[in-house]
C-alpha angles and dihedrals in degrees: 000000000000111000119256127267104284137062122315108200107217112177135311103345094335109119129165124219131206122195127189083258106016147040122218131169127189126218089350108202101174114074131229101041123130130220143144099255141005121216111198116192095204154324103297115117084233077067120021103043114182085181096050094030089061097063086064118094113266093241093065112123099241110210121207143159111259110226123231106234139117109279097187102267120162092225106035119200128244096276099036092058089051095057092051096053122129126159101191106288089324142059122245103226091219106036087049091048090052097048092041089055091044086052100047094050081048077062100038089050083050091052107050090054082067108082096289097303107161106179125151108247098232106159097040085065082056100051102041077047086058097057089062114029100113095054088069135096112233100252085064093042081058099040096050088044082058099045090052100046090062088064114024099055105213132040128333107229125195127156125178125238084229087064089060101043100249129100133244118301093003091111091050112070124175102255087188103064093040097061085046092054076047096067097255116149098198119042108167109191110188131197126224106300095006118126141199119202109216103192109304098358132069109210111194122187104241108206098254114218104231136146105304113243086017115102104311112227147178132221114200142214119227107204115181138144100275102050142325117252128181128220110214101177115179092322120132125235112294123197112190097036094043094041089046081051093048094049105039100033136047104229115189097191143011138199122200130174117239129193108114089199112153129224134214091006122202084020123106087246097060109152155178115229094195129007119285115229088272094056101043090050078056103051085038092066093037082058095047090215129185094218122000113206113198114224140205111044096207141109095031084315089127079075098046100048081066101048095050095046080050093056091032117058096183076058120111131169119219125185129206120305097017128122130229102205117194111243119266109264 
């Protein structure tokens, strides 16, 4: 018997969602289901499975980030050629400035093509920034942090592949061509603030706020006409694009993943890699949900979950293989 419409919690951030017309499940991390269409957040194996996605059907629309970084064109586009710059071991303050602006209207032209969404695109700066940080002196490392702060309210993270032993790009893989060399006929990567509509629902990639040079992600947004749910995956708290979502969209449940363990303690990299219960009761009233369901019961989550449902009364656990349903209208 198919699940009801609503949406089916699997295991760790994997949730299935039926539709009145589809079904759609994000980061699945149990084999053998079925659906019309996957949406994977990111590269970890929690999340992109290789193992659990074979056991789809082939014709399953596959849905990935797509991430920003040269491909080879002849003619790059204007992000693209901000993430290749490099000016010789250091930035040059103008030419970056010039290149960053062109980069942000490319993003401003490709926003307003997406149902008027006019969103600043905060932590895109941050992660074209990241592709060439240390190429820059420290009075435009500075600068550029300044200039940020105005305008991302919290903390800047960037961590350096190097801090983690692992080289440049080597935590980005392209999700796309992976599900492709898979055998998957319809791979869909999305942009920030783009969107795909797979039968009733329209499912768009919403930029996810995470430790800068560490694994890049999406979360996305499920709007169909039964209700609007939102897909946090493993991203942290984000001001200006949950509370975008809270303000502009009715969203009738969240997941968001919870853990606060930190990585690489008493090291100047020292990280989150979710939110911690302060931060997802944060990002929970940003969003303005009906009901916010915590994720990931790991790493002493199964607490937290607790904690945060008892400070949080929108808040509702729900354990493998139950159902959240919308309200009748």
């Amino acid at each position: 018997m198919p699940d009801p419409i609503g949406a089916h919690y699997l295991d760790h951030c994997g949730v299935s969602v039926r539709t009145p017309e589809s079904t759609i499940i994000f980061d699945p991390i149990t084999p053998d289901l079925a659906a019309d269409a996957v949406c994977v957040s990111h590269c970890h194996e929690d999340h992109f499975n290789p193992e659990v996605l074979s056991t789809f059907d082939r014709s399953t629309t596959i849905v990935v980030p797509r991430i920003l970084k040269p491909r080879g064109k002849s003619s790059p586009n204007a992000v693209e050629k901000l993430v290749a710059f490099r000016a010789g071991g250091e930035a040059d303050a103008k030419t970056y400035g010039a290149l960053l602006s062109d980069a942000l209207r490319e993003l401003a032209r490709l926003e307003g093509t997406q149902r008027g969404k006019s969103v600043a695109p905060e932590l895109d700066r941050l992660r074209f920034l990241e592709s060439t940080w240390e190429t820059m002196n420290s009075d435009l490392r500075s600068a550029v942090l300044d200039s940020l702060s105005r305008e991302t309210p919290g903390k800047t993270e960037y961590i350096p592949p190097k801090a983690l032993g692992r080289k440049d790009g080597e935590l980005n893989p392209d999700l796309g061509k992976k599900a492709r060399s898979m055998g998957f006929t319809t791979v869909v990567e999305l942009l920030p603030w783009e969107e795909v509509r797979i039968g009733d629902a329209v499912v768009t990639h919403v930029p996810a706020r995470f430790a800068h040079g560490i694994t890049e992600q999406a979360t996305y947004m499920l709007e169909c006409p039964a209700f609007t749910l939102f897909h946090g995956a493993d991203a942290l708290e984000d001001g200006p694009v949950h509370s975008y979502l809270g303000r502009n969209h009715d969203i009738d449940v969240a997941f968001l993943s919870i853990s606060g363990r930190e990585y690489l303690e008493g090291s100047p990299w020292q990280y989150r890699n979710t939110m911690n219960v302060d931060g997802a009761i944060q990002a929970a009233k940003w969003l303005d949900a009906k009901c916010v369901i915590p994720l990931q019961d790991s790493f002493g989550a199964a607490d937290l979950r607790k904690e945060m449902c008892g400070r949080h009364p929108p808040c509702r656990i729900l354990e493998p293989g139950e159902t959240w349903t919308p309200p009748a209208s």
